[in-house]
VMD Tcl script that draws the C-alpha trace (Angstrom):
set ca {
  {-49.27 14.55 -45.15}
  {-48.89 16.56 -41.92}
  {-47.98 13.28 -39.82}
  {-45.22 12.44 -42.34}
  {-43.66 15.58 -42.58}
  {-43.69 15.61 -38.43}
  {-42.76 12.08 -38.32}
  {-39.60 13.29 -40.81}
  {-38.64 15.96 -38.67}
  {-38.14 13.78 -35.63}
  {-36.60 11.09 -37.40}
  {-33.68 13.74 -38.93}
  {-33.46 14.99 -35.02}
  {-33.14 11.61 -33.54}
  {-30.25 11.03 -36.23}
  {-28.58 14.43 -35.50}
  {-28.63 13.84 -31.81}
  {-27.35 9.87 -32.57}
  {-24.50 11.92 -34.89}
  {-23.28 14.58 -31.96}
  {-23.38 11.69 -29.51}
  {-21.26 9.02 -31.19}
  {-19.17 11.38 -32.54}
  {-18.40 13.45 -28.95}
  {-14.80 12.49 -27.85}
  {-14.98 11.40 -24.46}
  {-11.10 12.85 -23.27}
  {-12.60 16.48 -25.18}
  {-14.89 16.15 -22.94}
  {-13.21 15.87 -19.77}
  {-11.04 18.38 -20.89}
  {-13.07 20.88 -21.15}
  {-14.82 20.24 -17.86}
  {-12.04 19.64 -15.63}
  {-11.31 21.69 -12.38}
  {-7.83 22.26 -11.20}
  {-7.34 19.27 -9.14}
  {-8.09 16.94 -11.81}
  {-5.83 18.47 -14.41}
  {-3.51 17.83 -11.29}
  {-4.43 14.27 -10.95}
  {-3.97 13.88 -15.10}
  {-0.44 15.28 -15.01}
  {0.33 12.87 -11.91}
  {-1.37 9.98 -13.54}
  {0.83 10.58 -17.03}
  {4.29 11.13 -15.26}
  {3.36 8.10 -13.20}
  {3.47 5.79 -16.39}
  {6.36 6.94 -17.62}
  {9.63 5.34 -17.23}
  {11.61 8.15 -15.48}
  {9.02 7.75 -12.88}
  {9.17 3.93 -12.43}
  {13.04 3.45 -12.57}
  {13.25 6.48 -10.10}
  {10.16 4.97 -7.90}
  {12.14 1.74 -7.49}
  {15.41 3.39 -6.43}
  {13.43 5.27 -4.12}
  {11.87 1.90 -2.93}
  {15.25 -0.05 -2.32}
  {16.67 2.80 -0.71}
  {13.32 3.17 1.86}
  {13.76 -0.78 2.34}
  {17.54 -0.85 3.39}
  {17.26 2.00 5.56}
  {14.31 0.30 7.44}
  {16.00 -2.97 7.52}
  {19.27 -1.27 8.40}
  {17.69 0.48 11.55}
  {15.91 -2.84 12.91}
  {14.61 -2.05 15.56}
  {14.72 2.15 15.40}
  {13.21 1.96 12.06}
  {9.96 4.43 11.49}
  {8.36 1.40 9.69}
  {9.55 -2.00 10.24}
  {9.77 -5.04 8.20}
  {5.75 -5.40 7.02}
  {6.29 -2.13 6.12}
  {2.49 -0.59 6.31}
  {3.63 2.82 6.12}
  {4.83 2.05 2.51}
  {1.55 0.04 1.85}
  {-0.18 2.70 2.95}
  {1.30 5.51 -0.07}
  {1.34 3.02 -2.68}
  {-2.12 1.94 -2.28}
  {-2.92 5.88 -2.35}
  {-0.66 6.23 -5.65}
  {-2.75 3.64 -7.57}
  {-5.75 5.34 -6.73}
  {-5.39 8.37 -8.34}
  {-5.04 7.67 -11.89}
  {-7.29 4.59 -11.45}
  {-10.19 6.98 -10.40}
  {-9.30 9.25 -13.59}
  {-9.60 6.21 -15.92}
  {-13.21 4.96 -14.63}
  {-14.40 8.67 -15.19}
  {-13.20 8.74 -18.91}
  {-14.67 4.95 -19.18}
  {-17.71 5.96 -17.88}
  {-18.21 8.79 -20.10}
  {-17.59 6.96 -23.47}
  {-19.83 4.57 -22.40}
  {-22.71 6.61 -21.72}
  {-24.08 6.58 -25.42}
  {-25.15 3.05 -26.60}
  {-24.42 4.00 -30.28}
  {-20.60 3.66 -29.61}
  {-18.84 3.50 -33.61}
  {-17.14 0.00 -33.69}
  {-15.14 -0.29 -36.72}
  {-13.58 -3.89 -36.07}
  {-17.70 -5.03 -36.31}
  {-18.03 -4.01 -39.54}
  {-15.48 -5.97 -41.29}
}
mol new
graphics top color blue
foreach p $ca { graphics top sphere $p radius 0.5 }
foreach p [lrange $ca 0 end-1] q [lrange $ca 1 end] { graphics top cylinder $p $q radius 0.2 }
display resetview
């Protein structure tokens, strides 16, 4: 009788600890434990998707690309244009790192709740 009511009381802590896990919300989470720089990086990351941000990004872009062009041979960063390459391959970074870290973190308990399964 003693083994049951032991084997019962890890069996109801295995399901509580199944319960907190699936139910934990992985952006909470992240919320709650992010320093300064990343709540930074977030802000960044959601004014970069917006559409303010890309229509005034590609204004920005034309006007970088005729000034270069326009100063041929004077310009600070000629036709390739690495310069430019350079900052946009640093812009996508950001808010590509902040994804993987939220991915990561919902994906770290293998009892993930999929609704569209159980239909």
């Amino acid at each position: 009788m003693d083994l049951l009511t032991t084997l019962g009381r890890q069996f109801h802590a295995a399901q509580e600890l199944v319960r907190l896990r699936v139910s934990r919300n992985p952006n909470e989470v992240i919320e709650q434990q992010a320093t300064l720089g990343e709540r930074i990086a977030d802000s960044v990351a959601r004014f970069g998707g917006s559409w303010a941000f890309i229509n005034s990004f590609a204004i920005i872009l034309t006007i970088y690309t005729v000034i270069n062009i326009a100063l041929d041979k004077k310009a600070w960063d000629p036709y390739p244009f690495i310069l430019l390459i350079l900052f946009l391959s640093m812009l996508v970074q950001v808010p590509k790192r902040r994804v993987w870290q939220r991915t990561e973190l919902a994906q770290t308990s293998p009892y993930v709740a999929d609704d569209a399964g159980d239909a």
